[in-house]
ZANU-844546 format. One line per 10 residues: number of its first residue (from 1); their letters; for each residue y, x, z of C-alpha. Coordinates in nm, 3 decimals, padded with zeros to 5 digits. Each point is the difference from the previous one (the first is absolute). Layout:
N
NUM = a = Y X Z; ... .
***
This chain:
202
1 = xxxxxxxxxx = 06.310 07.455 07.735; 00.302 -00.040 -00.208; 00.249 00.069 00.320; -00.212 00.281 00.056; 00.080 00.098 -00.370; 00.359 -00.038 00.029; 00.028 00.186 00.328; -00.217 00.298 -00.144; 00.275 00.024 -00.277; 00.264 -00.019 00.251 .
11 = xxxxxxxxxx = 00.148 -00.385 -00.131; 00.050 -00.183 00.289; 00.344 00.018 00.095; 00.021 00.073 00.389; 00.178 -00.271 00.264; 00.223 00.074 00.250; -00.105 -00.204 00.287; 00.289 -00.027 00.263; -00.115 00.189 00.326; 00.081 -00.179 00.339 .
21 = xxxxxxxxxx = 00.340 00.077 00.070; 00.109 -00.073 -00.363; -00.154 -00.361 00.069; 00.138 -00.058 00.326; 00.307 00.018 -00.117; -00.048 -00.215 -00.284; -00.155 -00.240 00.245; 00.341 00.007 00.181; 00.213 -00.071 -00.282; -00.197 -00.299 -00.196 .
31 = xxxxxxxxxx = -00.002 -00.160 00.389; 00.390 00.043 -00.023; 00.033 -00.114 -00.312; -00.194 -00.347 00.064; 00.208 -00.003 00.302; 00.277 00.005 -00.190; -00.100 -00.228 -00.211; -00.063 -00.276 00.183; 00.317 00.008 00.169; 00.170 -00.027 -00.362 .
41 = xxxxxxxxxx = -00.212 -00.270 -00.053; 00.161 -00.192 00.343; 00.314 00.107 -00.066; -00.012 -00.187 -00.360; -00.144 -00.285 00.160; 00.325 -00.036 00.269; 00.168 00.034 -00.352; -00.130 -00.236 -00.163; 00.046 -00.284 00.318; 00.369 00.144 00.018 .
51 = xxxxxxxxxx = 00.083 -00.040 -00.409; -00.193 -00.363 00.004; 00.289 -00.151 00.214; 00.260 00.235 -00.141; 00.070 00.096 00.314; 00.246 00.323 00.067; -00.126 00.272 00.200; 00.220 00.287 00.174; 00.097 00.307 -00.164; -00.222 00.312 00.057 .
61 = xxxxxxxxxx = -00.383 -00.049 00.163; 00.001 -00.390 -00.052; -00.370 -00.003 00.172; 00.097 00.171 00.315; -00.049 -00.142 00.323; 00.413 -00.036 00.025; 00.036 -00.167 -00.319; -00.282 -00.298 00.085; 00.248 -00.289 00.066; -00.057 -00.125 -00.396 .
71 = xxxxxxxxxx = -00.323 -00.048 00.068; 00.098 -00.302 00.277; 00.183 -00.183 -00.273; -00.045 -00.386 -00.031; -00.091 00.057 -00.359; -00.347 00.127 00.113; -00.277 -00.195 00.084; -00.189 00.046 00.356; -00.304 00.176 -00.231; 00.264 00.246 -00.176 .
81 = xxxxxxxxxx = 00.175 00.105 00.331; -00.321 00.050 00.177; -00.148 00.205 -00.290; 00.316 00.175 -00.031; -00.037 00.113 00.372; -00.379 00.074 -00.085; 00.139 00.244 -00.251; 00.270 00.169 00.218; -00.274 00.084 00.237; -00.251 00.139 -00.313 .
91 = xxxxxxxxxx = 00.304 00.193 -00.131; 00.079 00.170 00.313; -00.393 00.091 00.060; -00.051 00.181 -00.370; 00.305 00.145 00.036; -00.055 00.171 00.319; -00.380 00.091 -00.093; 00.155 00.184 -00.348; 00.221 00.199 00.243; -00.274 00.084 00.204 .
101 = xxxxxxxxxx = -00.172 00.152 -00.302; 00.320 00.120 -00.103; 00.026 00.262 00.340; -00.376 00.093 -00.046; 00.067 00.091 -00.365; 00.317 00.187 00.099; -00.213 00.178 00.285; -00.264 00.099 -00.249; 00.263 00.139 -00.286; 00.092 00.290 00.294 .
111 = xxxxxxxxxx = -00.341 00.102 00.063; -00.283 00.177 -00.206; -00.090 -00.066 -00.285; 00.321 -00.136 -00.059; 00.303 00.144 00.123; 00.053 00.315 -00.255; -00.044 -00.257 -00.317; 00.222 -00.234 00.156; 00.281 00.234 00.069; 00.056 00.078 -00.305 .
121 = xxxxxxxxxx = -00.008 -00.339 -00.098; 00.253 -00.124 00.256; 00.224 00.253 -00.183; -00.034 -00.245 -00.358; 00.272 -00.284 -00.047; -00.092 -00.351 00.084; -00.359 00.134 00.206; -00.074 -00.135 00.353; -00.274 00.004 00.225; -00.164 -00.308 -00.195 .
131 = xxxxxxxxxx = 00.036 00.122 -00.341; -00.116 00.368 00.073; -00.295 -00.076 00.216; -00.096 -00.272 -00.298; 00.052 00.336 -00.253; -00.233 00.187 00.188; -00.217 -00.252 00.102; -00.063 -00.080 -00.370; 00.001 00.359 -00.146; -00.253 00.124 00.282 .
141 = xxxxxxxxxx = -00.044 00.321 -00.103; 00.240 00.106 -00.252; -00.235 00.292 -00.160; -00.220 -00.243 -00.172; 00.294 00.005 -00.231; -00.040 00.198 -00.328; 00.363 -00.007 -00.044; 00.313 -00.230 00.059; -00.057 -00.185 -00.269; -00.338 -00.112 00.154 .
151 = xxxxxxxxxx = 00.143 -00.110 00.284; 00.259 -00.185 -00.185; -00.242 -00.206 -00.157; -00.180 -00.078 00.289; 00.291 -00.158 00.120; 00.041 -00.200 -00.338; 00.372 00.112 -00.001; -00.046 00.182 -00.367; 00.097 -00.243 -00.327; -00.263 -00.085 -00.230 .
161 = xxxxxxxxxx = -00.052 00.047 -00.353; -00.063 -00.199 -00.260; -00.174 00.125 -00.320; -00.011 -00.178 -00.373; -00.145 00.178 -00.225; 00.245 00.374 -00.012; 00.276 -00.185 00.251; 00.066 00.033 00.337; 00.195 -00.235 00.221; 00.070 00.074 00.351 .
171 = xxxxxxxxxx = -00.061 -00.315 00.269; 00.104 -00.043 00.351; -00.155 00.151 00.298; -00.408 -00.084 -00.045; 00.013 -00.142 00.367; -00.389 00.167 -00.002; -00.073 00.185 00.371; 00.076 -00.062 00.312; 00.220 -00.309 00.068; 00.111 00.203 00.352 .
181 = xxxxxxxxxx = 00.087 00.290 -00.150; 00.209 -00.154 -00.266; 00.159 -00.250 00.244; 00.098 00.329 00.167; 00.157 00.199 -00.227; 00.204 -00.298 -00.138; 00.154 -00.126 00.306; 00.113 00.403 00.075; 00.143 -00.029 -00.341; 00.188 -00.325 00.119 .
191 = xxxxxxxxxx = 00.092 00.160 00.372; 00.106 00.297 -00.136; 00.246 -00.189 -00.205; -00.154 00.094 -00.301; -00.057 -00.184 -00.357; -00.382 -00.005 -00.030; -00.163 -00.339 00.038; 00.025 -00.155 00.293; -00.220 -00.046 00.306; 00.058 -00.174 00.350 .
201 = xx = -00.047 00.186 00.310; -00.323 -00.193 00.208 .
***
């Protein structure tokens, strides 16, 4: 009775509720990210063996297949070596499974509904295939937007305020939104050589 009530008087906000596509594509991305993430997580790992026995590791990629002949070292137990080769293999598998979501993201950003918005993204500093296929995959459908400002603080990029009585002290970025989004728009800042916060490419 009482939703009845409030939708009589016109109260209940309306929800936007992501249409197919829109979650596909999310889909996509969160399956990238925990990709992603789990290969950080092996990478540390091979760190964490490697900085236990202070042992040196070759300039540039240390975890590529070339640079493997620290992990033979007599320093190592039979356990560590055989984990570390466990590791090499897991490493190699996320890796390649990202990049195969990688392609099929990049195929999607040049076809419909895509490929307008993300031309004219491609055209920002710092903006990729990742990071503008996470800004659209987040936004949806960009409409639903009163103004910039909304969309701003859906992203949680917009400093907070602070109130005391007839004061008002500005705050850092709320952080409130869409972790994706905001992930996004930081690391262009960063790749576009810019001074907003920073954010790491996935």
């Amino acid at each position: 009775m009482i939703l009845a009530r409030l939708l009589a008087a016109n109260m209940v906000p309306v929800i936007w509720v992501p249409p197919a596509h829109v979650r596909n594509l999310r889909y996509q991305l969160s399956q990238r990210r925990q990709l992603v993430g789990m290969h950080t997580q092996t990478v540390n790992r091979m760190h964490s063996v490697a900085h236990r026995h202070h042992l040196s590791h070759p300039r540039g990629k240390r975890f590529n297949q070339k640079n493997t002949q620290w992990q033979q070292d007599d320093v190592l137990s039979d356990s560590e070596k055989f984990q570390l080769e466990l590791d090499m293999n897991t490493k190699k598998h996320l890796y390649e499974q990202a990049e195969r979501i990688t392609t099929r993201l990049a195929r999607m950003s040049h076809q419909k509904p895509w490929a307008e918005s993300m031309m004219y993204l491609m055209q920002l500093p710092g903006f990729g295939v990742i990071t503008g296929m996470t800004v659209l995959g987040a936004i949806g459908e960009i409409t639903r937007f009163e103004s910039p400002r909304h969309l701003a603080s859906y992203s949680g990029l917009i400093p907070g305020l602070e109130q005391s009585g007839e004061k008002l002290r500005g705050k850092k970025i709320t952080k409130e939104g869409r972790k994706d989004l905001r992930w996004a728009i930081q690391s262009s800042w960063t790749n576009g050589g810019g001074s907003s916060p920073a954010g790491r490419e996935v």
